[in-house]
C-alpha positions as CSV (number, residue, x, y, z in Angstrom):
1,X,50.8,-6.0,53.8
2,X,52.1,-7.5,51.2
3,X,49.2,-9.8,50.5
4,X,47.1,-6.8,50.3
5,X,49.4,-4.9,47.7
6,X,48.4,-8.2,45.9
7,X,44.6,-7.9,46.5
8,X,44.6,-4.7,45.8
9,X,46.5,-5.3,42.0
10,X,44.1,-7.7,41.6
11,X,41.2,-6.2,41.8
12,X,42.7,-2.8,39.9
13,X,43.3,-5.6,36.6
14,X,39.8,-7.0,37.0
15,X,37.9,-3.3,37.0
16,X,40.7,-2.4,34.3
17,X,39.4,-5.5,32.3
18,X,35.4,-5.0,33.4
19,X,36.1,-1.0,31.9
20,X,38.0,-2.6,28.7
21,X,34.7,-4.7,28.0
22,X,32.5,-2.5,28.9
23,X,33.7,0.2,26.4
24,X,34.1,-2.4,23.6
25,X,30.4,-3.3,24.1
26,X,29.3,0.2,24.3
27,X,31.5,1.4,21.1
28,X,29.6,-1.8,18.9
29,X,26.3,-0.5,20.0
30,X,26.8,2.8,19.5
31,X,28.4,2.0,16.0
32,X,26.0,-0.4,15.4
33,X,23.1,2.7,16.1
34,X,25.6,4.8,13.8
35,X,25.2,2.0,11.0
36,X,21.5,2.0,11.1
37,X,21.0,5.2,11.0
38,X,22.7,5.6,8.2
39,X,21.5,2.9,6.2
40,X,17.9,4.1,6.9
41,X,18.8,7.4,5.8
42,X,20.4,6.3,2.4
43,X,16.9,4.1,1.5
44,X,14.7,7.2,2.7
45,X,17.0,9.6,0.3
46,X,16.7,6.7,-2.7
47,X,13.0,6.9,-1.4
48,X,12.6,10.2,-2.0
49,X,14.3,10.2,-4.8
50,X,12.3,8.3,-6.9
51,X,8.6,10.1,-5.7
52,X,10.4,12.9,-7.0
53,X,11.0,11.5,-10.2
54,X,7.9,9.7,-10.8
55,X,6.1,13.2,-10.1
56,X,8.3,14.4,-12.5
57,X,7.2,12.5,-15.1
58,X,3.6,12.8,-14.3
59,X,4.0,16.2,-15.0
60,X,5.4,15.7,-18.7
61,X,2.8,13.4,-19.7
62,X,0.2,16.2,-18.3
63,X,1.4,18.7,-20.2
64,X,1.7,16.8,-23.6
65,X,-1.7,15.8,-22.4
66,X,-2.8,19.1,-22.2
67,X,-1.2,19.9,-25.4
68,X,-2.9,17.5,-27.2
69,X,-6.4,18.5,-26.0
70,X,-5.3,22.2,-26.7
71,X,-4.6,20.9,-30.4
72,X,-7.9,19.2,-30.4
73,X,-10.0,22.8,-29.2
74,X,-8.0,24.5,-32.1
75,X,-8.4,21.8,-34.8
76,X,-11.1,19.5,-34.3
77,X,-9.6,17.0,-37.4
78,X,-6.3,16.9,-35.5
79,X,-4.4,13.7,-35.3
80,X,-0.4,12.9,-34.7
81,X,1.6,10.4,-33.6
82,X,4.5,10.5,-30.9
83,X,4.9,14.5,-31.0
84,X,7.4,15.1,-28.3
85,X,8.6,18.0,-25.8
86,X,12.0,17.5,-24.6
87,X,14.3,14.7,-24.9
88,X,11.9,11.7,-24.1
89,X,15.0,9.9,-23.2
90,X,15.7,11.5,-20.5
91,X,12.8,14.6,-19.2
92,X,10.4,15.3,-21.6
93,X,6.8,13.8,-22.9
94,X,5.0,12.5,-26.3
95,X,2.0,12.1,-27.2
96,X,-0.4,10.8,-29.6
97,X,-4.1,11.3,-30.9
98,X,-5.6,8.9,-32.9
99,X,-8.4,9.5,-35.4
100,X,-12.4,9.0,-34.3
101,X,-13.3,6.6,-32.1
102,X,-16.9,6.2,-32.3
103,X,-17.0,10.1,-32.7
104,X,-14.2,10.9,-30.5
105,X,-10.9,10.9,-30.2
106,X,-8.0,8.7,-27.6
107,X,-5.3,11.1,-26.6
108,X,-2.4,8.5,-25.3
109,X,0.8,10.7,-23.3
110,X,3.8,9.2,-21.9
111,X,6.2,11.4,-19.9
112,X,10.1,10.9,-18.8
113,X,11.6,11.8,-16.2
114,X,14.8,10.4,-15.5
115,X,14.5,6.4,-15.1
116,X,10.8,6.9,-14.4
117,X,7.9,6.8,-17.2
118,X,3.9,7.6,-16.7
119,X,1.3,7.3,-18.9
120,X,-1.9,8.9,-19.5
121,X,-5.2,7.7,-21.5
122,X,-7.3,10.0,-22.1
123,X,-10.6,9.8,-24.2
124,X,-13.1,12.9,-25.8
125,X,-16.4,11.8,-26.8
126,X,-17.1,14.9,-28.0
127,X,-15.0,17.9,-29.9
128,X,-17.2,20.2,-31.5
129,X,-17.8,22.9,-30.3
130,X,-16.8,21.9,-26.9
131,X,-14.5,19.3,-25.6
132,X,-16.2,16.6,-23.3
133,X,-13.7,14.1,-21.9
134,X,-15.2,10.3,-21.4
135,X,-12.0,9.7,-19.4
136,X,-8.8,10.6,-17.9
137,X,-6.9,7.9,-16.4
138,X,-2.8,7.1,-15.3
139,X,-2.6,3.8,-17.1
140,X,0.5,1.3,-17.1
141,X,0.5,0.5,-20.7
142,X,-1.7,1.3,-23.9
């Protein structure tokens, strides 16, 4: 009997010990899942983040873009440099129009949107009486 009470403790410590592992392996994994997730979450969210911005900035430089044309339908012997909407520090766009080119005219617009910057190029052959635009093109530098 009493070599069973032994048997029996025995084999109560080695299940206690096979449930100890067992839940110590199953806690990393799970943790380990827990972890991951997480991590692919924070890069998706800084992923997002900066589409959201570098859409955001498209959109200034198309609207300074489209400012610039409008001043070119209302004044066909307009030229500027860096006229700007917004702080271009931080949201906001410039843009500039330089003088004929071989009778037209290069609109160049850079919009801002937090640490993100596009750029447009855009270039009218023609102004008078109607606007005919040679190009329109997202450009990295000019």
């Amino acid at each position: 009997m009493l070599t069973n009470k032994l048997q029996s403790s025995k084999n109560n410590r080695q299940s206690g010990f096979v449930a100890l592992i067992s839940t110590i392996i199953i806690s990393a994994v799970v943790l380990l899942l827990i972890v991951g997730a997480f991590t692919i979450s924070t890069i998706e969210i800084d992923k997002s983040k900066a589409k959201y911005n570098s859409e955001n900035a498209f959109a200034w430089a198309n609207l300074c873009a489209e400012e610039a044309l409008q001043e070119i339908r209302e004044n066909s012997e307009y030229t500027a440099t860096d006229t700007t909407y917004g702080n271009i520090n931080a949201s906001g766009c410039s843009f500039s129009v330089s003088g004929d080119w071989v009778g037209g005219k290069i609109i160049q617009s850079t919009g801002t949107f937090s640490d993100h910057t596009r750029r447009i190029k855009i270039v009218v052959i023609d102004y008078n009486p109607k606007l005919v635009i040679d190009s329109w093109e997202e450009v990295t530098e000019f």
